[in-house]
N, C-alpha and C positions, 0 to 999 in steps of 0.2 A: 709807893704812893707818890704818886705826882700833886705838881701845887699850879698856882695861876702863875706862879716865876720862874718855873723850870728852864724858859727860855733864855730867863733874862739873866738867872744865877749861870748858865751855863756861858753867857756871852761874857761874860764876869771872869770866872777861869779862863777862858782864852784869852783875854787882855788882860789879865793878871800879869804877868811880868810887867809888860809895858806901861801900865799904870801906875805900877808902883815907879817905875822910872822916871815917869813926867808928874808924876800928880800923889806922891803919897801924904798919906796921911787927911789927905781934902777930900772930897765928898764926890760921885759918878753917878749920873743920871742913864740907868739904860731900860730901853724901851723894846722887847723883842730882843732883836739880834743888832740892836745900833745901839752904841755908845754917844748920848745924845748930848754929855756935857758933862765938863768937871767945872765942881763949886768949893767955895773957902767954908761954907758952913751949909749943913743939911736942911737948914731955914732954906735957902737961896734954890738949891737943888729939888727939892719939895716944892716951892711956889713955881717955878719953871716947868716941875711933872703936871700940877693941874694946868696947869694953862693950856701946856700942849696939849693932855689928853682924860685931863675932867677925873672921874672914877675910875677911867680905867685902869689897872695893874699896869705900873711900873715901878721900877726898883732905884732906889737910894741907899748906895751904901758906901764907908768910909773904906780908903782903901789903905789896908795895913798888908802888912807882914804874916802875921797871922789873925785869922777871922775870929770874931768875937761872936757867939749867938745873942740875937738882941731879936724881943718881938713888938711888937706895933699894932695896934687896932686900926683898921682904915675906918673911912667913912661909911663904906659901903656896909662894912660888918655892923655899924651905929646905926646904920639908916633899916637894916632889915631887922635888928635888935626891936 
């Protein structure tokens, strides 16, 4: 089953190592296949994804060691609700 983040979870493993090198434990804005920013809180990362790109799907996620499943309602899922 594919999702609308298949891209952006996959851009996610490939800078997996790396990100945790420079940036653990803080927060990754990726958009597609670009890594468009690391934040100190998901507030920060979040307000930065709408600006750039409104409703569309992109991904914020903390970057650990190991991944934690967490889900989210987006807006879109609210507004078609």
């Amino acid at each position: 089953m594919t999702t609308k983040l298949d891209t952006e979870l996959e851009t996610y493993a490939q800078h997996k190592e790396e990100l945790l090198g420079r940036a653990r434990e803080r927060f990754v804005l990726i958009k597609g296949s670009t890594v468009v920013g690391v934040f100190d809180s998901p507030a920060d990362a979040l307000q930065k994804g709408y600006e750039e790109y409104g409703n569309e799907p992109f991904l914020v996620k903390q970057v650990l060691d190991v991944d934690l499943p967490q889900n989210f309602t987006s807006f879109e899922v609210a507004l078609q609700g």
